[in-house]
mmCIF file of the N, C-alpha and C atoms, coordinates in Angstrom:
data_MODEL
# 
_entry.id   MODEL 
# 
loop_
_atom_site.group_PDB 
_atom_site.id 
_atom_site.type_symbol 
_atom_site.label_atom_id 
_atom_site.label_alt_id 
_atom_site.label_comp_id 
_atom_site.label_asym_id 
_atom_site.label_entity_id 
_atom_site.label_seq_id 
_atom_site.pdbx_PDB_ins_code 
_atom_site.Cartn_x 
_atom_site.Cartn_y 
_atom_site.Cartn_z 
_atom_site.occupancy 
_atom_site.B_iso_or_equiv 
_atom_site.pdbx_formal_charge 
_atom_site.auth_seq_id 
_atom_site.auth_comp_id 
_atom_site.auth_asym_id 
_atom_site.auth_atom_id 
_atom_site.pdbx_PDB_model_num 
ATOM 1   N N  . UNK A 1 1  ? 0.827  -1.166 0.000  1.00 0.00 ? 1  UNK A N  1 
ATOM 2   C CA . UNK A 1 1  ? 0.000  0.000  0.000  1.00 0.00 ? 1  UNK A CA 1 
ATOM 3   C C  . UNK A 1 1  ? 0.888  1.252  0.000  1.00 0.00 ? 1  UNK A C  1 
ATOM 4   N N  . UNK A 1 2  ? 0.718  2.465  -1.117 1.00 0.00 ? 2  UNK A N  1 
ATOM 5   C CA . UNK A 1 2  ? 1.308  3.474  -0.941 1.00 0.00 ? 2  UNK A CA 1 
ATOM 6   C C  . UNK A 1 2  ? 0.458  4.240  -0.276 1.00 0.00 ? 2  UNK A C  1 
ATOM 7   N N  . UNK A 1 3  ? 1.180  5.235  0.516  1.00 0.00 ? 3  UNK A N  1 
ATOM 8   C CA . UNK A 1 3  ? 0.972  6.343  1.520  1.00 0.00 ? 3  UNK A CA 1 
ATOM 9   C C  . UNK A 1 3  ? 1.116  7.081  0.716  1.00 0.00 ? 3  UNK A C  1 
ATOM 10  N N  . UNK A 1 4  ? 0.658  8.533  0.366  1.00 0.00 ? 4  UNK A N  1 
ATOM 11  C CA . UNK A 1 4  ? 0.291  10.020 0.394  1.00 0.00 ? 4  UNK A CA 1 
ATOM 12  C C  . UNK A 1 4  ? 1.060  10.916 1.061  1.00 0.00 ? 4  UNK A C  1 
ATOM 13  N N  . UNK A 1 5  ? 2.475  11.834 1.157  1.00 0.00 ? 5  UNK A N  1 
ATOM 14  C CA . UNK A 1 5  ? 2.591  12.476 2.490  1.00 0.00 ? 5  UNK A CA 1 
ATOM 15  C C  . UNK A 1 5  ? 1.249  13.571 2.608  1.00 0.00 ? 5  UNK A C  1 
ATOM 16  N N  . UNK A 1 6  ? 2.087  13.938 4.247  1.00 0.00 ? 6  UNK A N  1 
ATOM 17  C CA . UNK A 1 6  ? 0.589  14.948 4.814  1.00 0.00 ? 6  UNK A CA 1 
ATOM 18  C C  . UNK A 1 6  ? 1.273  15.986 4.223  1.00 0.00 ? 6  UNK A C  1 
ATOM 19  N N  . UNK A 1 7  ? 0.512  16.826 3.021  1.00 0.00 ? 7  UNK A N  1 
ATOM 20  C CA . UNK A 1 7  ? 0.414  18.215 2.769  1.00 0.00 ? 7  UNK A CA 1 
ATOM 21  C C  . UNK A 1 7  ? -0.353 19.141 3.011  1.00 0.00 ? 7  UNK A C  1 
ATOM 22  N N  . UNK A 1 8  ? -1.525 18.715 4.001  1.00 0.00 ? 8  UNK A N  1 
ATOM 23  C CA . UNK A 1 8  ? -2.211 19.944 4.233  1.00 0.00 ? 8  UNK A CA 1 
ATOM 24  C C  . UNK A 1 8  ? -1.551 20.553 5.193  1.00 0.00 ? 8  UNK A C  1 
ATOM 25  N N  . UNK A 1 9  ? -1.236 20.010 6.562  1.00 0.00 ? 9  UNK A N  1 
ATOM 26  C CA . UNK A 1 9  ? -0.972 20.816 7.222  1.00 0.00 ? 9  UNK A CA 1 
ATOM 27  C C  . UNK A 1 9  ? 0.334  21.807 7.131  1.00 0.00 ? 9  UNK A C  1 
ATOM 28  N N  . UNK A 1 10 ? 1.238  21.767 5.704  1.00 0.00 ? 10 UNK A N  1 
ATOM 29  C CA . UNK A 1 10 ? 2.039  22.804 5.638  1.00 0.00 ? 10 UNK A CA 1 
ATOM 30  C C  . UNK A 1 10 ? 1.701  23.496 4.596  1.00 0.00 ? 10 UNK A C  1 
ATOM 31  N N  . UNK A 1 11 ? 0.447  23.433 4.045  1.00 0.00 ? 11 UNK A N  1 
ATOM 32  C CA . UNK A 1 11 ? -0.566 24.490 3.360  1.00 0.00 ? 11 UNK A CA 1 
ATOM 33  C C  . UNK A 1 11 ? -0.190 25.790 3.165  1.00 0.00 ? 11 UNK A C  1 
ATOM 34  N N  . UNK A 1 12 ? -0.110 26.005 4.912  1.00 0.00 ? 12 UNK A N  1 
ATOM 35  C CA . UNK A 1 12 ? -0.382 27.514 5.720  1.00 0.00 ? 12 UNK A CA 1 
ATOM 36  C C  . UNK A 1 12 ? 0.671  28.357 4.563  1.00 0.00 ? 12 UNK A C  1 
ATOM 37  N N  . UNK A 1 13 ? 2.399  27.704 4.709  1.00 0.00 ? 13 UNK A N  1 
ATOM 38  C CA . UNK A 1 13 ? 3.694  27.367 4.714  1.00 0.00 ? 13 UNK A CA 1 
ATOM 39  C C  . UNK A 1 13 ? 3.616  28.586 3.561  1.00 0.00 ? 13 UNK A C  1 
ATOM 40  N N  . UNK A 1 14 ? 2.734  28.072 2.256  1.00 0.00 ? 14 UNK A N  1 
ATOM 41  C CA . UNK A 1 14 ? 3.036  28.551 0.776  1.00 0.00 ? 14 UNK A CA 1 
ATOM 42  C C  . UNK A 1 14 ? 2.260  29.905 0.948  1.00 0.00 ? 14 UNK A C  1 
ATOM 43  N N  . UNK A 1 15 ? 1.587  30.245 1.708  1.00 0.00 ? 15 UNK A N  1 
ATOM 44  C CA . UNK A 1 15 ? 1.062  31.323 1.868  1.00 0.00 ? 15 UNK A CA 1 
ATOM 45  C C  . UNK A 1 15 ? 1.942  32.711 2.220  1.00 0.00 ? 15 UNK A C  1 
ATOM 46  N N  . UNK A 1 16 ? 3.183  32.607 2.683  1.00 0.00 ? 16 UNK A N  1 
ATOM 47  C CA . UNK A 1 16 ? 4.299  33.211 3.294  1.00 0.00 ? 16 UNK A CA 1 
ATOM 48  C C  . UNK A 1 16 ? 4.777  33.510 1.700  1.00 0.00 ? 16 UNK A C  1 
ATOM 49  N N  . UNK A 1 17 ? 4.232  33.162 0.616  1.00 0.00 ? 17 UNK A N  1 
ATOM 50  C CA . UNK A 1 17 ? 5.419  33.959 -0.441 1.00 0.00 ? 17 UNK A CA 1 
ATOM 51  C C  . UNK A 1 17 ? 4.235  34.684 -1.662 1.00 0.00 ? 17 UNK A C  1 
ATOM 52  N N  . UNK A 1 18 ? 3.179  34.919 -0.711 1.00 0.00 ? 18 UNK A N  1 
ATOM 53  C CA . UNK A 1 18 ? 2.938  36.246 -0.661 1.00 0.00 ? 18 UNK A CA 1 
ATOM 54  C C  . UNK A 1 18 ? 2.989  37.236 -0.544 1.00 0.00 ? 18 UNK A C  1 
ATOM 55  N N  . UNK A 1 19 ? 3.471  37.367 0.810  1.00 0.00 ? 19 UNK A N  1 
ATOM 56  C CA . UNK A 1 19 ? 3.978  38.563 1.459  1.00 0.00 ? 19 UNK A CA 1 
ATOM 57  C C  . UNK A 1 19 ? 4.957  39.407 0.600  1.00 0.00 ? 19 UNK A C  1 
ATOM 58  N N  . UNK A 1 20 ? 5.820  38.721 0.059  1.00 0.00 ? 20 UNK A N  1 
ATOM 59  C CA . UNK A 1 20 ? 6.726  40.245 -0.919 1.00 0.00 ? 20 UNK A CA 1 
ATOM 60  C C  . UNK A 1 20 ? 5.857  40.622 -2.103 1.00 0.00 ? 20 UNK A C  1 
ATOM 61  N N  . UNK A 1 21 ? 5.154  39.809 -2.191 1.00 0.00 ? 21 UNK A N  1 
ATOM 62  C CA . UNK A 1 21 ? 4.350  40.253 -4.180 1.00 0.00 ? 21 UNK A CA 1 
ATOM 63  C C  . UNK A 1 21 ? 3.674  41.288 -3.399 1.00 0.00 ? 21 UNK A C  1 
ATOM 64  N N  . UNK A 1 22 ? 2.870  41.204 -2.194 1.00 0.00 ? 22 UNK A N  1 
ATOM 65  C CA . UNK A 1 22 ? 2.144  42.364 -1.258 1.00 0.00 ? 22 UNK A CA 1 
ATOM 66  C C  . UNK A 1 22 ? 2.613  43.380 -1.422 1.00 0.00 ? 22 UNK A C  1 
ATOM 67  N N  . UNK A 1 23 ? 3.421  43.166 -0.694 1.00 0.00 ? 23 UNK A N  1 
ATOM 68  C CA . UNK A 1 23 ? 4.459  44.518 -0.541 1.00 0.00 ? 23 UNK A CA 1 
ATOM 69  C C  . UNK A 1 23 ? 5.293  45.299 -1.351 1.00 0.00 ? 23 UNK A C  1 
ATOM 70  N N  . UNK A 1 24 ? 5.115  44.404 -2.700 1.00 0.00 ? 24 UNK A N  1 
ATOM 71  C CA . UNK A 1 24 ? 6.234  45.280 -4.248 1.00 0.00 ? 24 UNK A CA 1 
ATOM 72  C C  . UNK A 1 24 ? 5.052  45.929 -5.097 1.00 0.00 ? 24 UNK A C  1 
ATOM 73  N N  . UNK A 1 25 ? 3.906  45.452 -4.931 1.00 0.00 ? 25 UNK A N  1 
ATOM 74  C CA . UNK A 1 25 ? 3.043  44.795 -5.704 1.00 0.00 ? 25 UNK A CA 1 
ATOM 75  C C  . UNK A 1 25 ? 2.083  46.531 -5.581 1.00 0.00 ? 25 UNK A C  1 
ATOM 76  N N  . UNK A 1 26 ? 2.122  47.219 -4.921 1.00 0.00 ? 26 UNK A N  1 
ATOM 77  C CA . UNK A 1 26 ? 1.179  48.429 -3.907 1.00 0.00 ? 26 UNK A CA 1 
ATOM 78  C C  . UNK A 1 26 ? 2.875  49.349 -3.998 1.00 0.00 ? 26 UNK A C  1 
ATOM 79  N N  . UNK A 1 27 ? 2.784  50.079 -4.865 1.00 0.00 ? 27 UNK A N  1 
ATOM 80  C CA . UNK A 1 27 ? 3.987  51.915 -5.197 1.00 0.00 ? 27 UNK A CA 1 
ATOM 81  C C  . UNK A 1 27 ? 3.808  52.315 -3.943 1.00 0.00 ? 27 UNK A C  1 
ATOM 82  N N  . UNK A 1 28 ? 2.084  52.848 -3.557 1.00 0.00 ? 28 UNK A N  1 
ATOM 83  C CA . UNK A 1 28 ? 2.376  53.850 -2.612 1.00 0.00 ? 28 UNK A CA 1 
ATOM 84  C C  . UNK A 1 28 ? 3.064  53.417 -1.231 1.00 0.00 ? 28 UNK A C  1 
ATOM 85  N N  . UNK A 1 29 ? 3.389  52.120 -0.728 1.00 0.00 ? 29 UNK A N  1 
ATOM 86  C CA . UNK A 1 29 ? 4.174  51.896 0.082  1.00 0.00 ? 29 UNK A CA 1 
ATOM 87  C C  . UNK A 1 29 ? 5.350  52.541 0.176  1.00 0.00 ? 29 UNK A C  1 
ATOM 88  N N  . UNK A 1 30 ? 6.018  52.180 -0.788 1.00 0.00 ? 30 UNK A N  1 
ATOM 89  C CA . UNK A 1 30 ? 7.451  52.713 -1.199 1.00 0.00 ? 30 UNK A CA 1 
ATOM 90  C C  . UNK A 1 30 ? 7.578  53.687 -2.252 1.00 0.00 ? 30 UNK A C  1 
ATOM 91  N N  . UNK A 1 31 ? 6.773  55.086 -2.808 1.00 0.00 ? 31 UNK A N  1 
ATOM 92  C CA . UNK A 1 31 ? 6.993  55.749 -3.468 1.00 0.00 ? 31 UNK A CA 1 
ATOM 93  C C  . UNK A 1 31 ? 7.597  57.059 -3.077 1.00 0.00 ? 31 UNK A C  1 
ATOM 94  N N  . UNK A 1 32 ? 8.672  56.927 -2.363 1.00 0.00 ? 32 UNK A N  1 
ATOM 95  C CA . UNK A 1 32 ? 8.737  57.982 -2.137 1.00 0.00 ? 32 UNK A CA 1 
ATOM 96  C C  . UNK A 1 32 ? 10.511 57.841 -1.447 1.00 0.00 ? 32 UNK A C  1 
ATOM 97  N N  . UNK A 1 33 ? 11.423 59.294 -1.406 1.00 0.00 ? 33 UNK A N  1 
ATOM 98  C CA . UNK A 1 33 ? 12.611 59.331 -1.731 1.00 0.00 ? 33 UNK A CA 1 
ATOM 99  C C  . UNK A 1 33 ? 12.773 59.197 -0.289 1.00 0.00 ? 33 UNK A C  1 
ATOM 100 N N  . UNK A 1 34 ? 12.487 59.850 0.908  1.00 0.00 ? 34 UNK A N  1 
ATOM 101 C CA . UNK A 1 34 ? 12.747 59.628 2.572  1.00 0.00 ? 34 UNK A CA 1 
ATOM 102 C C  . UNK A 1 34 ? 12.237 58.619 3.100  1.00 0.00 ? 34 UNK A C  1 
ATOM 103 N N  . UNK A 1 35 ? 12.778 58.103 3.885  1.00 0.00 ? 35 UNK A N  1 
ATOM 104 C CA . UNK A 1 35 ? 13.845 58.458 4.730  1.00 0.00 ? 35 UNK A CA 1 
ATOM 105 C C  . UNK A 1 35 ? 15.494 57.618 3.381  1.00 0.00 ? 35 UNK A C  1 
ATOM 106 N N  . UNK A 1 36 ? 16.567 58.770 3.485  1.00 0.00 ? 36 UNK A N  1 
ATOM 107 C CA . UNK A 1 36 ? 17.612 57.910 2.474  1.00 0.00 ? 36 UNK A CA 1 
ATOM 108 C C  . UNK A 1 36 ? 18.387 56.861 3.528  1.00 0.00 ? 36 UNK A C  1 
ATOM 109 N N  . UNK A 1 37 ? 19.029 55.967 3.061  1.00 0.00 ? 37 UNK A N  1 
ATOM 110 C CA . UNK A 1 37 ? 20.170 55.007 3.579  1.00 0.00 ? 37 UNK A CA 1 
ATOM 111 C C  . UNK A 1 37 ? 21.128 55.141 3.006  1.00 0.00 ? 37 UNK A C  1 
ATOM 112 N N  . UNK A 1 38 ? 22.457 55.728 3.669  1.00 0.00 ? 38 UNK A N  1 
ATOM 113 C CA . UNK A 1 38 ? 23.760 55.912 3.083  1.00 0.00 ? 38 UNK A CA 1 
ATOM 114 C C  . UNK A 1 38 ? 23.524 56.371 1.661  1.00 0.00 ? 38 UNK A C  1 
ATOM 115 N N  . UNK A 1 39 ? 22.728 57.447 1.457  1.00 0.00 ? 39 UNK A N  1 
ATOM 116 C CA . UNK A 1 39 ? 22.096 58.177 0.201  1.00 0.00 ? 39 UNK A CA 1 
ATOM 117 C C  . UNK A 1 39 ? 21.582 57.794 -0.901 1.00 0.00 ? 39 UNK A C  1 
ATOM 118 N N  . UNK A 1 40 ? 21.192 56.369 -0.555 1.00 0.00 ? 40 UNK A N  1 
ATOM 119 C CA . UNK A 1 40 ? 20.311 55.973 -1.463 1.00 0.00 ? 40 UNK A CA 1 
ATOM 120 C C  . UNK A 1 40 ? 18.447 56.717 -0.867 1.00 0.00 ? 40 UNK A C  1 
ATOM 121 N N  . UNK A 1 41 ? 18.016 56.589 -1.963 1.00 0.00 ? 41 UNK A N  1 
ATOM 122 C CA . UNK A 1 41 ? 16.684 56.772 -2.159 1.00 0.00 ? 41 UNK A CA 1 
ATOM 123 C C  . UNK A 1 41 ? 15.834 55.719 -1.546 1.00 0.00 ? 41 UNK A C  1 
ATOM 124 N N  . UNK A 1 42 ? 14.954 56.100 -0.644 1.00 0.00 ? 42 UNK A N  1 
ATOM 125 C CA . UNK A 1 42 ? 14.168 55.172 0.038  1.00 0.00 ? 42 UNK A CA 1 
ATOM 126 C C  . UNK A 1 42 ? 13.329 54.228 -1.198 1.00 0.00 ? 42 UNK A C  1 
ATOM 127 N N  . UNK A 1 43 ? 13.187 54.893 -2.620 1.00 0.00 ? 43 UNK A N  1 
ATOM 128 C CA . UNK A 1 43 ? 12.285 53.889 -3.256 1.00 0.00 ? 43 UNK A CA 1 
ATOM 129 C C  . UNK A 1 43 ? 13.348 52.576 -3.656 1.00 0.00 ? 43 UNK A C  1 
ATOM 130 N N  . UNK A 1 44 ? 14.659 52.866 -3.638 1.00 0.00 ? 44 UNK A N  1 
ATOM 131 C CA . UNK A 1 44 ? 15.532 51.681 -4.319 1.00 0.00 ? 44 UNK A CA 1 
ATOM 132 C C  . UNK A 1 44 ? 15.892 50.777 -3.227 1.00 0.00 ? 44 UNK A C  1 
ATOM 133 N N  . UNK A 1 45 ? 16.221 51.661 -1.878 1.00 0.00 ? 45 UNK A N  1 
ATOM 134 C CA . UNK A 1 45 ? 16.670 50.417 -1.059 1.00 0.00 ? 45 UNK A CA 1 
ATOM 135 C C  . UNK A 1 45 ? 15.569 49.770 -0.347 1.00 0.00 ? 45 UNK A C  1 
ATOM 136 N N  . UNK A 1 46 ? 14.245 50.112 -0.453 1.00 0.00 ? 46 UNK A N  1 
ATOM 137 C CA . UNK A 1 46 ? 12.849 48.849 -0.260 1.00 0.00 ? 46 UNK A CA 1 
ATOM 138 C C  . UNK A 1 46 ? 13.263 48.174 -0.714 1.00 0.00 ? 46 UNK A C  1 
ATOM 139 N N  . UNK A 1 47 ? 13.356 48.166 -2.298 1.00 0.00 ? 47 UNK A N  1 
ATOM 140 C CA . UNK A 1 47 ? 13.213 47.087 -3.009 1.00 0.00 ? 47 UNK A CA 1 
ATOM 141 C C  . UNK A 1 47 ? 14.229 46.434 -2.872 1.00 0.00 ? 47 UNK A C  1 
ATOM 142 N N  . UNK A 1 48 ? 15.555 46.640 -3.081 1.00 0.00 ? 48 UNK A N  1 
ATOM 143 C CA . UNK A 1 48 ? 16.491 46.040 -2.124 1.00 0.00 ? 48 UNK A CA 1 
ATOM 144 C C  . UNK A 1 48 ? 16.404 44.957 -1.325 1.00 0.00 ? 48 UNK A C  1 
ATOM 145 N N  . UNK A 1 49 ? 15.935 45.529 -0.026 1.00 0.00 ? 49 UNK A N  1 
ATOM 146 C CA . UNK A 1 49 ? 15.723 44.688 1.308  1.00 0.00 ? 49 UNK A CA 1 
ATOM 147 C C  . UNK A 1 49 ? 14.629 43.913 0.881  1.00 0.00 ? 49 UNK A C  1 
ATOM 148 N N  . UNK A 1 50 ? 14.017 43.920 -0.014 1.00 0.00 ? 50 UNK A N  1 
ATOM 149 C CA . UNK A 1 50 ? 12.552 42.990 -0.228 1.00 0.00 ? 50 UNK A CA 1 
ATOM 150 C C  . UNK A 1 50 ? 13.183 42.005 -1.078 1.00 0.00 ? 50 UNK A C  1 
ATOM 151 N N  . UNK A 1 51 ? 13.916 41.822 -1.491 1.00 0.00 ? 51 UNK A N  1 
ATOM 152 C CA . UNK A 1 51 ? 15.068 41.322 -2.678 1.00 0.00 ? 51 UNK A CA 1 
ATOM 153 C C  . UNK A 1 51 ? 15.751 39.913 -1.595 1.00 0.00 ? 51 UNK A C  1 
ATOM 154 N N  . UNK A 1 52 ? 16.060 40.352 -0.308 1.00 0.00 ? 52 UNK A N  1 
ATOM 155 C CA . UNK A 1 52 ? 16.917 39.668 0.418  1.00 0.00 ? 52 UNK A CA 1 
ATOM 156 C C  . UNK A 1 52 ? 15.800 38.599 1.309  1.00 0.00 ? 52 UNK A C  1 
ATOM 157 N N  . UNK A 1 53 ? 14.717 39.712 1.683  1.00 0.00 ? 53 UNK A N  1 
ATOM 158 C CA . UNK A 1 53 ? 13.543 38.860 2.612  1.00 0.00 ? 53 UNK A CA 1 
ATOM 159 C C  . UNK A 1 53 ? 13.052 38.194 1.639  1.00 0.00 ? 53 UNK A C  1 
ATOM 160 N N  . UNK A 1 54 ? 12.912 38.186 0.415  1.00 0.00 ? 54 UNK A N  1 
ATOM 161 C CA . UNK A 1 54 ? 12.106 37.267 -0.382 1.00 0.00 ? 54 UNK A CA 1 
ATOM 162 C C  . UNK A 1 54 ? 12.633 35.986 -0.336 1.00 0.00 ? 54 UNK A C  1 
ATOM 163 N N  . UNK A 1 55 ? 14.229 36.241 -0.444 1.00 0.00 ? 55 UNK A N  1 
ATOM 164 C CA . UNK A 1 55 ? 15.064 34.739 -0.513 1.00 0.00 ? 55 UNK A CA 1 
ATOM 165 C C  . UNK A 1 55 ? 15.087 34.407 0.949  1.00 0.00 ? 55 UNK A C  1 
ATOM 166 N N  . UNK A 1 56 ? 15.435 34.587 1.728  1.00 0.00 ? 56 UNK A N  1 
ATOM 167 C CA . UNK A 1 56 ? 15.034 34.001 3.357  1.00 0.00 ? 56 UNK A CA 1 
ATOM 168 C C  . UNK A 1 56 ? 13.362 33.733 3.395  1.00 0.00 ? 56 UNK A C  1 
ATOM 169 N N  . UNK A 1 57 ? 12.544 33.898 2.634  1.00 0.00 ? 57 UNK A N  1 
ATOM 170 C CA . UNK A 1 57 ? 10.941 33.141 2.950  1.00 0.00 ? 57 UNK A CA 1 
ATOM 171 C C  . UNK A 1 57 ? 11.275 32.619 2.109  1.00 0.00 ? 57 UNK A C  1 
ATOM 172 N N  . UNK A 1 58 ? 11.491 32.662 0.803  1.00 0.00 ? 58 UNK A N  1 
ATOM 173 C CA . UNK A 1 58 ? 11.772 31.538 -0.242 1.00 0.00 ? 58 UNK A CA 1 
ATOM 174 C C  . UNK A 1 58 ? 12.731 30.051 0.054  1.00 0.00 ? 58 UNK A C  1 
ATOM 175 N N  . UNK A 1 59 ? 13.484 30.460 0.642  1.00 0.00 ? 59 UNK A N  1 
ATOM 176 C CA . UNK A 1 59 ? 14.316 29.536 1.576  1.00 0.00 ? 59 UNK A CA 1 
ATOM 177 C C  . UNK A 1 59 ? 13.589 28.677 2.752  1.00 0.00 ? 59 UNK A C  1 
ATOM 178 N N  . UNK A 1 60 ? 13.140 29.404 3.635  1.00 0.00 ? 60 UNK A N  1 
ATOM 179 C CA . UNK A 1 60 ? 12.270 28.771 4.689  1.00 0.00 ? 60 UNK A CA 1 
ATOM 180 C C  . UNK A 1 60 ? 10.877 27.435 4.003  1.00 0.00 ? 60 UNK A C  1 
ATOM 181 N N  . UNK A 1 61 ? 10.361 28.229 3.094  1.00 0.00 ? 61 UNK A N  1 
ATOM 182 C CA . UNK A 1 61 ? 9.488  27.399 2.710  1.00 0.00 ? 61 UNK A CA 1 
ATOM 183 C C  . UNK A 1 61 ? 10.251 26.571 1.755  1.00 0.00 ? 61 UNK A C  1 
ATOM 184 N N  . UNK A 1 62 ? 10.857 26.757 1.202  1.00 0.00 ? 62 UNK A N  1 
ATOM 185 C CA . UNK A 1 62 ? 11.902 25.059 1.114  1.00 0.00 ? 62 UNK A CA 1 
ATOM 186 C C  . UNK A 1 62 ? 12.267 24.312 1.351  1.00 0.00 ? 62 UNK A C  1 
ATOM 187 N N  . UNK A 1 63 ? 12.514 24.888 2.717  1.00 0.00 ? 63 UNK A N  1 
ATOM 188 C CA . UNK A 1 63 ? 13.808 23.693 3.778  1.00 0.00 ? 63 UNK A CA 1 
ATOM 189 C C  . UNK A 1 63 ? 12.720 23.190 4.745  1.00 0.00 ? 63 UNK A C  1 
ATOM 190 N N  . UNK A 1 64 ? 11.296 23.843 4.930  1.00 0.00 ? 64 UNK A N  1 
ATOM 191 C CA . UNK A 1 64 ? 10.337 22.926 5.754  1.00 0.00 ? 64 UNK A CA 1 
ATOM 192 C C  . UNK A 1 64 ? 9.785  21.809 4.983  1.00 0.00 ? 64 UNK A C  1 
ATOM 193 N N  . UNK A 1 65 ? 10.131 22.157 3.363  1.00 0.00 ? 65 UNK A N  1 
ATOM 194 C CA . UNK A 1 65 ? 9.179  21.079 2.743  1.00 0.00 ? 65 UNK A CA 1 
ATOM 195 C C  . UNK A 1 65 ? 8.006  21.625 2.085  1.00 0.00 ? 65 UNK A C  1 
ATOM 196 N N  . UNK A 1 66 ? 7.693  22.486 2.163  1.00 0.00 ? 66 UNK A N  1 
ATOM 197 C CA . UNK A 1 66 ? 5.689  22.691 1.713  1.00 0.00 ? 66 UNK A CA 1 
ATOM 198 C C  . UNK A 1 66 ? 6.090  22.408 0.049  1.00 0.00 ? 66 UNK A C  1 
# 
């Protein structure tokens, strides 16, 4: 008899790589030049840092499996 693994309960899991399409996905979050970082423009280094968190959730939901 073959078994099935359990995929529902890490369902939740794939829902987490949402969160950056959210957040790139909506300008007026990040449209705008203040606050700067080491003189970059607040609209480039969002995207940036959303660049890095995407691969650490992209990662996470890998290495649990979903």
């Amino acid at each position: 008899m073959v078994t099935r693994p359990v995929r529902k309960k890490r369902r939740w899991i794939l829902l987490l790589l949402i969160i950056p399409y959210i957040f790139l996905l909506i300008p007026p979050f990040y449209n705008s030049l203040q606050p700067p970082l080491f003189g970059m423009p607040f609209f480039y280094w969002y995207q940036m840092l959303w660049i890095i968190i995407t691969s650490i959730i992209t990662a996470f939901v890998y290495f649990v499996g979903a």
